[in-house]
gemmi code that builds the backbone of each chain (N, CA, C; Angstrom):
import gemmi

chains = {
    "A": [
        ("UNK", (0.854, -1.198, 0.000), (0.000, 0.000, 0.000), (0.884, 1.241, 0.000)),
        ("UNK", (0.503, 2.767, -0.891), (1.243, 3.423, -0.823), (1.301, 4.072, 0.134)),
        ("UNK", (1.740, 4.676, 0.769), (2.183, 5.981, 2.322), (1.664, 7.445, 1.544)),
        ("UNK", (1.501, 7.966, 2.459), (1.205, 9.350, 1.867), (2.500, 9.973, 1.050)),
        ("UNK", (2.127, 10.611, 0.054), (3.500, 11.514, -1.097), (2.800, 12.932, -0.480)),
        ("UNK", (4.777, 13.500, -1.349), (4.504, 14.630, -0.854), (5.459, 15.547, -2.276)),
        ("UNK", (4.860, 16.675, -2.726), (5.731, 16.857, -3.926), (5.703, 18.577, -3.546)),
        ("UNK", (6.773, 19.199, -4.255), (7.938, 18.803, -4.164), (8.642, 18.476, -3.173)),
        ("UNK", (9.647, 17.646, -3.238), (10.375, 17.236, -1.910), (11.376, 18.441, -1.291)),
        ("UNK", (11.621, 19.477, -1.901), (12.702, 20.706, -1.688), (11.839, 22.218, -2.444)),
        ("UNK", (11.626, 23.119, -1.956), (11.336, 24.042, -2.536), (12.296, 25.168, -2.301)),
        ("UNK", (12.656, 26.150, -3.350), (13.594, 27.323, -2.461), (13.014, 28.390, -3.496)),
        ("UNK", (12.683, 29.189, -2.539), (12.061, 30.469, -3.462), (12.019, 32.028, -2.973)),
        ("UNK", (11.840, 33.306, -3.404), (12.499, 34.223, -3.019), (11.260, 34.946, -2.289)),
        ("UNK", (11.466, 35.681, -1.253), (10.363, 36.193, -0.547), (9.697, 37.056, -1.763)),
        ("UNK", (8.046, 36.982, -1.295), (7.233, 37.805, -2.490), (6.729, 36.627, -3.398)),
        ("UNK", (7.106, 35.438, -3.553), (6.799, 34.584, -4.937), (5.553, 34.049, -4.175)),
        ("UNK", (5.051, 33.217, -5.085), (4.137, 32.298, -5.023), (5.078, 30.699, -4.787)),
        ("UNK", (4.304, 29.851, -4.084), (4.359, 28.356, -3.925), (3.423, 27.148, -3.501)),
        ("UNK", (3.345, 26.676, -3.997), (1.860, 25.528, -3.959), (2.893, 24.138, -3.719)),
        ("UNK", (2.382, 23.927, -2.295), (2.547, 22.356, -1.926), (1.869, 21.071, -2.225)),
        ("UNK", (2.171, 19.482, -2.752), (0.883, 18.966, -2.804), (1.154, 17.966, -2.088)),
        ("UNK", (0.083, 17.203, -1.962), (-0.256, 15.914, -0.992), (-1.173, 14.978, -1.100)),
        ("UNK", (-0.611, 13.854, -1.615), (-1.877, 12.854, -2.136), (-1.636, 12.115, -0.632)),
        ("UNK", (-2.893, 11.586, -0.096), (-3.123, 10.903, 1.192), (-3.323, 9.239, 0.602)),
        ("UNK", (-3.042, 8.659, 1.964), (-3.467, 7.178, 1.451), (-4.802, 6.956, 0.833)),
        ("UNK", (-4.648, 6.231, -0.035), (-6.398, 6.030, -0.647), (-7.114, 5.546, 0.293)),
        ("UNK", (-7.883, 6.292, 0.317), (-9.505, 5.674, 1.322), (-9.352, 6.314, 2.657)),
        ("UNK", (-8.447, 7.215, 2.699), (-8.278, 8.468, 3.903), (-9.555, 9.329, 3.910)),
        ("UNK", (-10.124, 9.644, 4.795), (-11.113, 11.025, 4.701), (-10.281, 12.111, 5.256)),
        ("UNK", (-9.439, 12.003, 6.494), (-8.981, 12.831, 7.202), (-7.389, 12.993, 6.605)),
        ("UNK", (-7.060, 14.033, 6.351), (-5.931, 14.619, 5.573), (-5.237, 16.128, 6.492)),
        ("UNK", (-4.538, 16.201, 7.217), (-3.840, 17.066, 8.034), (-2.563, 17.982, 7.309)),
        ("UNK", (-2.235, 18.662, 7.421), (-1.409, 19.170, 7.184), (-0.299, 20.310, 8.506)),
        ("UNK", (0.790, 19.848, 8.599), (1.660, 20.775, 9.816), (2.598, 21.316, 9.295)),
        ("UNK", (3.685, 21.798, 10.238), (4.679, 22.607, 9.664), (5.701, 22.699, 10.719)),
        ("UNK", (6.820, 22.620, 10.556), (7.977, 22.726, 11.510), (9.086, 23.718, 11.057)),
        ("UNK", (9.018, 24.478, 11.961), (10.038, 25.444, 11.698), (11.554, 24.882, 12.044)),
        ("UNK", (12.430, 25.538, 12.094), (13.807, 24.934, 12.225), (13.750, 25.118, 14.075)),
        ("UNK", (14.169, 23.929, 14.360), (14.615, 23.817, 16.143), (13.258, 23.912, 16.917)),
        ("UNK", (11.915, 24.172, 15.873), (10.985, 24.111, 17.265), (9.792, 22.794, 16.929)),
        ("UNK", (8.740, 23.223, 17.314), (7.573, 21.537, 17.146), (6.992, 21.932, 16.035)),
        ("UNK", (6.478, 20.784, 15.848), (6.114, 20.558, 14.448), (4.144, 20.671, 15.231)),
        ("UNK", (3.844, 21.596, 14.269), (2.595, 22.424, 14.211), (1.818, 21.914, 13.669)),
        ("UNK", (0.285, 22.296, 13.912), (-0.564, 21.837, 13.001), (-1.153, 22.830, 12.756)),
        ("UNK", (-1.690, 22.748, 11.405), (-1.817, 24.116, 10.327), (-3.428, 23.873, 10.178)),
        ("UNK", (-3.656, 22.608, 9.424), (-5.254, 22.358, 9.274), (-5.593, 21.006, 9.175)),
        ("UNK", (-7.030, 20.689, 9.208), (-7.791, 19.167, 8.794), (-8.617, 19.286, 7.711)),
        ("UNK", (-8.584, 18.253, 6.994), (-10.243, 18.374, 6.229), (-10.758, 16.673, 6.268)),
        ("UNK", (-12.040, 17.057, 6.399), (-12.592, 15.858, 5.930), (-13.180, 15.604, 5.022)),
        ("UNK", (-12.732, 14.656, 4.362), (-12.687, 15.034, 2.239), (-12.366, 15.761, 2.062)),
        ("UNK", (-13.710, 16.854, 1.691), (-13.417, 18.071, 1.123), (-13.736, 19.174, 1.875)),
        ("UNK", (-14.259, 19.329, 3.114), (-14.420, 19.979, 3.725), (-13.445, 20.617, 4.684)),
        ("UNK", (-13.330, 21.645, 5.168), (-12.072, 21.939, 6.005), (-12.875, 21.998, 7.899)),
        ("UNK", (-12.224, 20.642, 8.661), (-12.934, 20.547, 9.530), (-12.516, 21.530, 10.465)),
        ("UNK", (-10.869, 21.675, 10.346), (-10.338, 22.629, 11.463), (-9.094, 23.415, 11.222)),
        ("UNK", (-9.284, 24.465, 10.681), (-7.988, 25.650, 9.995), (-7.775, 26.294, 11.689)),
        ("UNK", (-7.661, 26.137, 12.427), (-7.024, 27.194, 13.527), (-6.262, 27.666, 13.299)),
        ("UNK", (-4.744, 26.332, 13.226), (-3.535, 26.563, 12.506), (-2.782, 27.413, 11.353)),
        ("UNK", (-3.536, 27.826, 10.568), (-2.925, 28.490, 9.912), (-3.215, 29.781, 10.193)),
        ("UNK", (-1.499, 30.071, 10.017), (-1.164, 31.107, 10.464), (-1.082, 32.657, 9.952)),
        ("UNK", (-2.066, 32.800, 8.722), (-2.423, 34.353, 8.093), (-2.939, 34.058, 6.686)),
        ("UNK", (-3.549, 34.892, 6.252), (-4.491, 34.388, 5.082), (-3.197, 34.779, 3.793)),
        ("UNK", (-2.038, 34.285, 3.915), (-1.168, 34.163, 2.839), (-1.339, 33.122, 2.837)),
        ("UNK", (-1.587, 32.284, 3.277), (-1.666, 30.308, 3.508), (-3.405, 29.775, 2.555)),
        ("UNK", (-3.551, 29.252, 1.685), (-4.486, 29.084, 1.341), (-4.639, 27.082, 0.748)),
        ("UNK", (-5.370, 26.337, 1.766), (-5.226, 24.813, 1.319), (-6.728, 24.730, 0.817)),
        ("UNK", (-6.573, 23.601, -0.201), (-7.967, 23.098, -0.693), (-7.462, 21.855, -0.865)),
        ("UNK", (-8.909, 20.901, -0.719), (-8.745, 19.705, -0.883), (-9.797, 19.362, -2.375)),
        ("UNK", (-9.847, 19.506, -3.353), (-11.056, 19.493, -4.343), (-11.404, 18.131, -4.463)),
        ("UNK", (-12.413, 17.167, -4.279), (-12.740, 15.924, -4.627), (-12.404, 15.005, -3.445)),
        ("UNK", (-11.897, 15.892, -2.677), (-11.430, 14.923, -1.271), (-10.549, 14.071, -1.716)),
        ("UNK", (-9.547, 14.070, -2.590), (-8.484, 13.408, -2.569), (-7.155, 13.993, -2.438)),
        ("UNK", (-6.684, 14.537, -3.239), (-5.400, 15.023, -2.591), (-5.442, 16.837, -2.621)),
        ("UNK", (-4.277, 17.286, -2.069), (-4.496, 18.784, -1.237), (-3.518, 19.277, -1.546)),
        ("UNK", (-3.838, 20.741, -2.083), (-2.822, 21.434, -2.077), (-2.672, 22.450, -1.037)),
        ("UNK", (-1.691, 22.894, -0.642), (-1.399, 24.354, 0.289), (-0.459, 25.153, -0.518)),
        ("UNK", (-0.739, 26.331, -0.782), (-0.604, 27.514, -1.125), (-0.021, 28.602, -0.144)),
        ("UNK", (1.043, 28.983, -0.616), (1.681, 30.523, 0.233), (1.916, 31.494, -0.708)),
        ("UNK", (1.147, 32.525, -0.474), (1.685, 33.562, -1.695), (1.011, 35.275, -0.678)),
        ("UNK", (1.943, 35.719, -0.689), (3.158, 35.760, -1.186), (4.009, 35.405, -0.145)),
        ("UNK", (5.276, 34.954, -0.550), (5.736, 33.553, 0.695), (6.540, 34.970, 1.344)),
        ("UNK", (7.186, 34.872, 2.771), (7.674, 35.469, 3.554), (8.910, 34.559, 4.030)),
        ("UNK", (9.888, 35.349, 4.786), (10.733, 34.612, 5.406), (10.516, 33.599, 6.292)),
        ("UNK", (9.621, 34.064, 6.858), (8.951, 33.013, 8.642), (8.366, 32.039, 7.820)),
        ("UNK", (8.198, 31.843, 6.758), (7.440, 30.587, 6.054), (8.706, 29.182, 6.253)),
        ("UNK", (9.652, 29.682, 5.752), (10.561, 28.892, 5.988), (10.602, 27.612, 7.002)),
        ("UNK", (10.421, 25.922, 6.707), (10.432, 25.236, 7.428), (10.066, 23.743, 6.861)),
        ("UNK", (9.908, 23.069, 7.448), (9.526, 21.651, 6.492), (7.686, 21.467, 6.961)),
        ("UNK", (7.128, 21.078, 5.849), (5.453, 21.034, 5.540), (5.609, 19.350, 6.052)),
        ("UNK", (4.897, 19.244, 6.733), (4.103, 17.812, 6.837), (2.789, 17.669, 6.298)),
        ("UNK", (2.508, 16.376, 5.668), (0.921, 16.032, 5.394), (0.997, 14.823, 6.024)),
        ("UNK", (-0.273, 14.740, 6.392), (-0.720, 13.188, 6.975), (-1.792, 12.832, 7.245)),
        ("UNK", (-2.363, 11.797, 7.258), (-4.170, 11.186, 6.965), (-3.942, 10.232, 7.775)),
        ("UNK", (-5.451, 10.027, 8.354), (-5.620, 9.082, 8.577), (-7.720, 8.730, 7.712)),
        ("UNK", (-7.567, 7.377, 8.768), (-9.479, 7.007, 8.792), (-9.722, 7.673, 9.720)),
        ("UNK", (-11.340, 7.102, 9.691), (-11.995, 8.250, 10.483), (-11.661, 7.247, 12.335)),
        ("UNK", (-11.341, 5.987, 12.537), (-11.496, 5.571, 13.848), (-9.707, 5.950, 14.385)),
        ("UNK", (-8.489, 5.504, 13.694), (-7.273, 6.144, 14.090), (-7.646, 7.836, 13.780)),
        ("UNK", (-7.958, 8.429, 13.650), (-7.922, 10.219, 13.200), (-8.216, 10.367, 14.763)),
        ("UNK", (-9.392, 9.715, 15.849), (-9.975, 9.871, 16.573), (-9.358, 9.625, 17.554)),
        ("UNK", (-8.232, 8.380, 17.420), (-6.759, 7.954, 18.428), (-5.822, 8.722, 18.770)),
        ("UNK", (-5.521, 9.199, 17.448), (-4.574, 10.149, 16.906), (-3.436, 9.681, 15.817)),
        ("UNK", (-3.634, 8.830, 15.781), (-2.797, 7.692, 14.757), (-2.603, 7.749, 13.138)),
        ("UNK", (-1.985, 8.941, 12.814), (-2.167, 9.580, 11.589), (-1.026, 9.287, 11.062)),
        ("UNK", (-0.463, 8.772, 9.967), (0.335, 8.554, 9.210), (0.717, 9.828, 8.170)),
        ("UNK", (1.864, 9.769, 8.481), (2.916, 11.378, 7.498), (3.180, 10.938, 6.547)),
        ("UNK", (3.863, 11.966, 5.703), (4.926, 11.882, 4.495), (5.816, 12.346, 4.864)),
        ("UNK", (6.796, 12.614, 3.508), (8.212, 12.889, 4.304), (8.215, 14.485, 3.871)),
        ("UNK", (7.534, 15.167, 3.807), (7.649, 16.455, 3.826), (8.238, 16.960, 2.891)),
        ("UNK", (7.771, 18.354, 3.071), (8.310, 19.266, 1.546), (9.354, 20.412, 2.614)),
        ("UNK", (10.230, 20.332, 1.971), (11.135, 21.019, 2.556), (11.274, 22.644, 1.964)),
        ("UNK", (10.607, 23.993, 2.941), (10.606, 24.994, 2.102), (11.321, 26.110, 2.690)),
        ("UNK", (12.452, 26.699, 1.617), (13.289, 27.849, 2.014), (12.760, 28.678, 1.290)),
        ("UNK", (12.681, 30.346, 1.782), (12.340, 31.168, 1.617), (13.701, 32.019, 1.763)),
        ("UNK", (13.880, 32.762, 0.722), (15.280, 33.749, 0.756), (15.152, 35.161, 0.204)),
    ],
    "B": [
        ("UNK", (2.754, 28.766, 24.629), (2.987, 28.158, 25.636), (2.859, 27.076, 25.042)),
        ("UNK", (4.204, 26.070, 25.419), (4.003, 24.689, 24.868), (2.816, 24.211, 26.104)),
        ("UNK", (2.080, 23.322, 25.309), (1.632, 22.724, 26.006), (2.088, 21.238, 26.205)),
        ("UNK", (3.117, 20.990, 25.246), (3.365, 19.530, 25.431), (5.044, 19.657, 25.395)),
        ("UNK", (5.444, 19.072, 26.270), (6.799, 19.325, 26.806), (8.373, 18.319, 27.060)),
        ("UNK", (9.097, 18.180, 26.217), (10.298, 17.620, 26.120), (10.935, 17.975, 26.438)),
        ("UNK", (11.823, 18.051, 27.406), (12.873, 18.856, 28.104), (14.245, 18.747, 27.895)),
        ("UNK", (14.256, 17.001, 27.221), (15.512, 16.730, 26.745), (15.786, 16.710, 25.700)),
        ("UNK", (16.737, 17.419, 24.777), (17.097, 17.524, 23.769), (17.775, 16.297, 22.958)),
        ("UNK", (18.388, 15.699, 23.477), (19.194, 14.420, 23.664), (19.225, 13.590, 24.491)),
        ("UNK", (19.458, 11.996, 24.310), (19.537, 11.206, 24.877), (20.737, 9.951, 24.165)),
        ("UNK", (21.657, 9.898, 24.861), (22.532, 8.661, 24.586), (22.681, 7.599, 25.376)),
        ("UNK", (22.481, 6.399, 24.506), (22.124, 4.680, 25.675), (23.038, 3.851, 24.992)),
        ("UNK", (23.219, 2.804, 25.739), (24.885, 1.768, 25.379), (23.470, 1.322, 24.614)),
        ("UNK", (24.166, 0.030, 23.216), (22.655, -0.796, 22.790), (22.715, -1.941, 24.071)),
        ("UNK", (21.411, -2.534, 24.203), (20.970, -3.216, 25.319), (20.349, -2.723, 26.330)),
        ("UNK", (21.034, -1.663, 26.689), (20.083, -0.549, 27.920), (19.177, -0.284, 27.755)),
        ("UNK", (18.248, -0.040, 28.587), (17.185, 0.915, 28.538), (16.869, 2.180, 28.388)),
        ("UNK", (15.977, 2.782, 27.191), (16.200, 4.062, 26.783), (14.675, 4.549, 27.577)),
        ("UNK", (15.085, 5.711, 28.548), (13.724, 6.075, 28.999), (13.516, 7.599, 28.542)),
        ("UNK", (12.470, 8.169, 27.646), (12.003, 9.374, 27.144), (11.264, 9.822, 28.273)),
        ("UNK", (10.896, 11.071, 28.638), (10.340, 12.000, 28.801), (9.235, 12.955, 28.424)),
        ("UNK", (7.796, 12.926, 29.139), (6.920, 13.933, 28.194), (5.903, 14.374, 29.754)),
        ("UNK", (6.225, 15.947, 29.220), (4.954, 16.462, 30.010), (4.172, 17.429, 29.302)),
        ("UNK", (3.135, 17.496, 29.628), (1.999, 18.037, 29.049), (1.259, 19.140, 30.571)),
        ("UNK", (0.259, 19.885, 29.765), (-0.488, 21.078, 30.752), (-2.084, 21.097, 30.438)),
        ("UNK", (-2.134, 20.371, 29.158), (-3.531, 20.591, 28.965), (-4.637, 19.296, 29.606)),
        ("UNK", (-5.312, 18.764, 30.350), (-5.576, 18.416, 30.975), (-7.383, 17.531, 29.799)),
        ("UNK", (-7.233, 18.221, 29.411), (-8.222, 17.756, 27.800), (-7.808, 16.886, 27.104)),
        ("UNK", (-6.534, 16.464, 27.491), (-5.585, 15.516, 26.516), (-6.282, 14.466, 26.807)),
        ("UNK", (-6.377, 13.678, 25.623), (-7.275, 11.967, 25.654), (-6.415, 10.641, 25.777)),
        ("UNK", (-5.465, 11.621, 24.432), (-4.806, 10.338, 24.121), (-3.452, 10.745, 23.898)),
        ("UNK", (-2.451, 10.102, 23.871), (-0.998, 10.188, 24.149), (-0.074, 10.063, 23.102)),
        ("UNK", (0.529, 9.898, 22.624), (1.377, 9.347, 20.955), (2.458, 9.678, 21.447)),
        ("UNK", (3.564, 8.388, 20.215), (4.798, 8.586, 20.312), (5.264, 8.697, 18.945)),
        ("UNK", (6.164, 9.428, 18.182), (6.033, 9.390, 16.790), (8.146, 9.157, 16.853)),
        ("UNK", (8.350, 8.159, 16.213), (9.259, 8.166, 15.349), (10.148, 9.121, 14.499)),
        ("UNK", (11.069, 9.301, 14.572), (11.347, 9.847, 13.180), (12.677, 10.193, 13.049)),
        ("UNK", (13.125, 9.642, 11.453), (14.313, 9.735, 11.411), (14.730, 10.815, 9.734)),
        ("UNK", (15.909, 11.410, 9.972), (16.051, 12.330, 9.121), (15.294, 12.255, 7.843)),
        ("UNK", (15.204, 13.205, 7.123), (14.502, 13.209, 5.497), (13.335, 12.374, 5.427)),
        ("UNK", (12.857, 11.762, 6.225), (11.618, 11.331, 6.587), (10.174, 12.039, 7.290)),
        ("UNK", (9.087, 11.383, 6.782), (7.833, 12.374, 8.429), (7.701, 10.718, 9.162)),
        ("UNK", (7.375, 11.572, 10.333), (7.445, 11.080, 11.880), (6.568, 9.750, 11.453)),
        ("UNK", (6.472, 8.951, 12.092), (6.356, 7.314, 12.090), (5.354, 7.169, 13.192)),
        ("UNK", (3.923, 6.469, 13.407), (3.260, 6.010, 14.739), (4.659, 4.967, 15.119)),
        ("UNK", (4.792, 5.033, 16.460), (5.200, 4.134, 17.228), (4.150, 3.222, 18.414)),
        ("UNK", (3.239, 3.982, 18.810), (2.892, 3.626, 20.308), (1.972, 5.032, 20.866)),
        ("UNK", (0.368, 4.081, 21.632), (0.412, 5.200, 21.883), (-0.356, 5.162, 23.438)),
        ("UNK", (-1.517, 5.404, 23.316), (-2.095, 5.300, 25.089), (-3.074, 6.716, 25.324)),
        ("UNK", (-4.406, 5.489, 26.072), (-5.331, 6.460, 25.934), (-5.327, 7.205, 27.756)),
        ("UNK", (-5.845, 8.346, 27.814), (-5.855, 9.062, 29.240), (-6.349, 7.821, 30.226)),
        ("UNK", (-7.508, 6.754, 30.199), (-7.600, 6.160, 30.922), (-6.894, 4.686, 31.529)),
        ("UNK", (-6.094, 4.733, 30.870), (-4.553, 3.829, 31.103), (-3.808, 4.229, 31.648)),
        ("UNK", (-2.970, 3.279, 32.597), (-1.500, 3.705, 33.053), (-0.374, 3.161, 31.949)),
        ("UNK", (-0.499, 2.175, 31.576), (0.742, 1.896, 31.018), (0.088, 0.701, 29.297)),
        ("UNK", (0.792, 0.692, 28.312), (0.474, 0.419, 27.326), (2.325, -0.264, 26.627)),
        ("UNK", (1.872, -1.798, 26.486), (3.264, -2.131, 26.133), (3.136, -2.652, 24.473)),
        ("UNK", (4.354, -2.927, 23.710), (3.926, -3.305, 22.195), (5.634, -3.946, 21.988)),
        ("UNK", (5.679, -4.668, 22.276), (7.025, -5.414, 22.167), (7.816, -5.017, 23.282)),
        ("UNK", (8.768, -4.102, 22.852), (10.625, -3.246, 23.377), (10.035, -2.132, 23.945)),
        ("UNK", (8.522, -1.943, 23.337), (7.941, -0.157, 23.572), (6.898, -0.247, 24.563)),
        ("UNK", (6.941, 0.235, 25.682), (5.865, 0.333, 26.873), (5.709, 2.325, 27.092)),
        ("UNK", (4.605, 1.998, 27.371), (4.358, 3.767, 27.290), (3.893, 4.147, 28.861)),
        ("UNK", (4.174, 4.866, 29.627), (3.497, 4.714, 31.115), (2.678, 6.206, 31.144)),
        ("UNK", (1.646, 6.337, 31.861), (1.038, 7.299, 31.976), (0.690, 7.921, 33.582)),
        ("UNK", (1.162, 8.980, 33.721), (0.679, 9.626, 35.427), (-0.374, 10.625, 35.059)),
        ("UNK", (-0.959, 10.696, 35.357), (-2.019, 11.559, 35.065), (-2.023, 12.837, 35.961)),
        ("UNK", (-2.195, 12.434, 37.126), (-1.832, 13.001, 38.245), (-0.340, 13.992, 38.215)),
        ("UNK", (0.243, 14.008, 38.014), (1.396, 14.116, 37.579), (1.905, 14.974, 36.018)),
        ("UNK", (0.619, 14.629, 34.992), (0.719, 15.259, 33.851), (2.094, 14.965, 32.997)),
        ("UNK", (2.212, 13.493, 32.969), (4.159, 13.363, 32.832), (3.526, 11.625, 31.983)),
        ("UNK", (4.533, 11.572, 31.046), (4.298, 10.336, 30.158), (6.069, 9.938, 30.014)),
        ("UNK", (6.053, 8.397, 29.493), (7.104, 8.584, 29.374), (7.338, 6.953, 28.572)),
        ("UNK", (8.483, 6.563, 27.648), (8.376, 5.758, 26.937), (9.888, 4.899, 27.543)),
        ("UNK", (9.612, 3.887, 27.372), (10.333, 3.027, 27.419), (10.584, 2.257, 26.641)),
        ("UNK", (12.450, 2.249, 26.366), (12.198, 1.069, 24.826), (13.811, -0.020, 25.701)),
        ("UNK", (13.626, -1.069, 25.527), (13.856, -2.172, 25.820), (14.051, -3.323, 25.830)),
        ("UNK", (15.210, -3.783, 24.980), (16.193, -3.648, 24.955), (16.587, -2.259, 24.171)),
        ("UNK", (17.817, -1.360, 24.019), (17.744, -0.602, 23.041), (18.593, -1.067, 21.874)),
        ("UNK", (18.392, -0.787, 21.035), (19.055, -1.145, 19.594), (19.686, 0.373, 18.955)),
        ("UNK", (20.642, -0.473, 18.115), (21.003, 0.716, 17.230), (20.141, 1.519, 16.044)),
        ("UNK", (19.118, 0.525, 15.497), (18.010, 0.769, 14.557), (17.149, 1.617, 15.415)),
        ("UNK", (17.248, 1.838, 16.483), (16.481, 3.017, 17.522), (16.287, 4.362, 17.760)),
        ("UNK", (18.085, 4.981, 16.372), (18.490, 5.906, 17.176), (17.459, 7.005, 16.177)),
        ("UNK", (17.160, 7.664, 16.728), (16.271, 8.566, 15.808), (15.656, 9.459, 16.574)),
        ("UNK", (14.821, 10.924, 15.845), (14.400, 11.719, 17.236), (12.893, 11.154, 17.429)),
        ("UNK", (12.279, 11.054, 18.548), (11.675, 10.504, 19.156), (10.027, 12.152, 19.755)),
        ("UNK", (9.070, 11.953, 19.484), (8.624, 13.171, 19.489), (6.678, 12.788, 20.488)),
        ("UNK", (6.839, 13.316, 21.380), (5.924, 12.927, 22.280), (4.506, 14.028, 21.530)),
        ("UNK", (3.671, 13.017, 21.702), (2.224, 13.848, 20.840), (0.840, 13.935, 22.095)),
        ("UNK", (0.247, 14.549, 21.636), (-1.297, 14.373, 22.264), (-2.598, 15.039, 21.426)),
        ("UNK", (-3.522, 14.458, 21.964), (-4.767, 14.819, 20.971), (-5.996, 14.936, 21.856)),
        ("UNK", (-6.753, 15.861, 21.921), (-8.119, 16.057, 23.127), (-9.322, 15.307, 22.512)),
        ("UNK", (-9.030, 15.218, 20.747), (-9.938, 14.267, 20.354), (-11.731, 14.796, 20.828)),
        ("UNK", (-11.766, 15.901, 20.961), (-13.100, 16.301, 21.364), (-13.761, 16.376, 19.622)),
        ("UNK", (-13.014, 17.461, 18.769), (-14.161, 17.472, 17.705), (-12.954, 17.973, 16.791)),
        ("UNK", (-11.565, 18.348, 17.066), (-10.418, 18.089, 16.320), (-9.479, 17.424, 16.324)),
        ("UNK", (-9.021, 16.706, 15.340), (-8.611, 15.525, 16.189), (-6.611, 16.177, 15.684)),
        ("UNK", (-6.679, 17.425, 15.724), (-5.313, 17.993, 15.334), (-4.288, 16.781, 16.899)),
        ("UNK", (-3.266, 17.068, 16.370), (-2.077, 16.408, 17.563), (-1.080, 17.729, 17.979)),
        ("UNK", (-0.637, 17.627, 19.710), (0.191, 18.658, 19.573), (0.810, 18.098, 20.103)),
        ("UNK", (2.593, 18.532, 19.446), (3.740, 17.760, 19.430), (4.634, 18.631, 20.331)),
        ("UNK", (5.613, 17.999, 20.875), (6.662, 18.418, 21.911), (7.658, 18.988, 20.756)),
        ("UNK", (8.976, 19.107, 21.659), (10.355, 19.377, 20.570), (10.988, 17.954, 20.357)),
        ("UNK", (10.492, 16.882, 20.574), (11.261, 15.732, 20.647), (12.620, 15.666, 21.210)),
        ("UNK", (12.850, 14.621, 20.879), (14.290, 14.022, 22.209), (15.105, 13.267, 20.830)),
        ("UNK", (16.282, 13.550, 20.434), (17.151, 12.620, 19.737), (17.646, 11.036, 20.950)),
        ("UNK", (17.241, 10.389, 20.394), (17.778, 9.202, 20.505), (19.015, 8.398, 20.135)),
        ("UNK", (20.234, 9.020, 20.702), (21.328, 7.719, 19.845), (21.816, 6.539, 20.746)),
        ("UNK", (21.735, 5.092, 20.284), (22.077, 4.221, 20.750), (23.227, 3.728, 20.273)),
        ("UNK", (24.365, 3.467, 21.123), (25.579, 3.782, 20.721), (25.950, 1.922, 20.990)),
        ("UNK", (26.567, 1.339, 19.978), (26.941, 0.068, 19.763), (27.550, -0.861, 20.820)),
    ],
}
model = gemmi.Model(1)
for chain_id, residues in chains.items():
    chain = gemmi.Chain(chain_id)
    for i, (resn, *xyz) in enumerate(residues, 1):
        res = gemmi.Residue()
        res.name, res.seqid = resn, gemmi.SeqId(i, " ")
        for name, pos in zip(("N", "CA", "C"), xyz):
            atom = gemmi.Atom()
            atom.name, atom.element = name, gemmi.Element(name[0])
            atom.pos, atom.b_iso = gemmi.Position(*pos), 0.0
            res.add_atom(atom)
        chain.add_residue(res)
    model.add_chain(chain)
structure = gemmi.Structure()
structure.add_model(model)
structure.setup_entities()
């Protein structure tokens, strides 16, 4: 079975640009998460959706951040226009709906994003 | 304010020893407990986890203990191995109606041969 992907695996881009993250979840996931870790501190959580719905955006942190999930399968997150503090590695991760409820969510290996 | 708390940055164990982690927490809503894996260029791994109404939760080498009272978790792996060494990142989830996780700074793990 595949693990959650995560594309691109490295991003480096100049403050002011645009950048779109993506994230295909395991098939037959409803719950699809997305976090973020800055350098040296915890790794955050940004948002949830279920399918296609967005169950819980707290996390994100200013309306430069924009995720959609269209069709409830895989998700993109959006930063535009990216800033320095963006800088950090993106996690995605899904689970079902009975581990989502454990907490038992399975990652990818992250998109790694510099901002310069 | 963290609410979920690793204090140790590092941890080094002979292999065979016992590697004991560290986790405290403040939020008192917490349900359920997690331990996540994870080793470089990778995302974090379930290891183990444990719900608030448990004390202790074992899965081979990996036993998880819980004080409640206390607000303090803590993992135990046993024997330790060298395939072990990795940072190690204590989670929790209130599981009321988001089921987001909030993660510590984790603890590097090296188990030294």
């Amino acid at each position: 079975e595949a693990g959650v992907t995560q594309f691109p695996s490295h991003s480096v881009i100049e403050k002011g640009q645009t950048v779109t993250l993506r994230c295909d979840p395991i098939s037959g996931h409803d719950n699809l998460y997305w976090y973020r870790r800055v350098m040296g501190k915890e790794i955050k959580f940004l948002l949830h959706f279920v399918k296609e719905s967005k169950q819980d955006e707290s996390g994100m942190p200013n309306n430069r951040f924009l995720a959609e999930r269209t069709g409830g399968t895989y998700s993109t997150l959006k930063v535009q226009p990216a800033e320095l503090e963006d800088s950090g590695v993106y996690f995605c991760a899904s689970s079902d709906g009975v581990a989502g409820r454990t907490g038992e969510q399975f990652f990818g290996p992250g998109t790694r994003l510099t901002v310069l | 304010d963290q609410q979920v708390k690793q204090n140790s940055p590092s941890l080094s164990v002979q292999e065979g020893r016992i590697s004991i982690l560290n986790c405290d927490y403040t939020n008192s809503m917490f349900d359920y407990f997690l331990w996540y894996k994870k080793y470089p260029a990778e995302g974090p791994t379930f290891l183990i986890s444990i719900s608030s109404i448990k004390d202790k939760n074992e899965d081979g080498r990996f036993t998880v203990f819980l004080n409640k009272s206390a607000k303090h978790l803590s993992l135990h792996i046993v024997p330790s191995q060298p395939g072990d060494s990795a940072v190690y990142f204590c989670a929790a989830s209130d599981g009321a109606g988001s089921y987001q996780l909030t993660f510590g700074k984790g603890t590097k793990l090296s188990v030294i041969p």
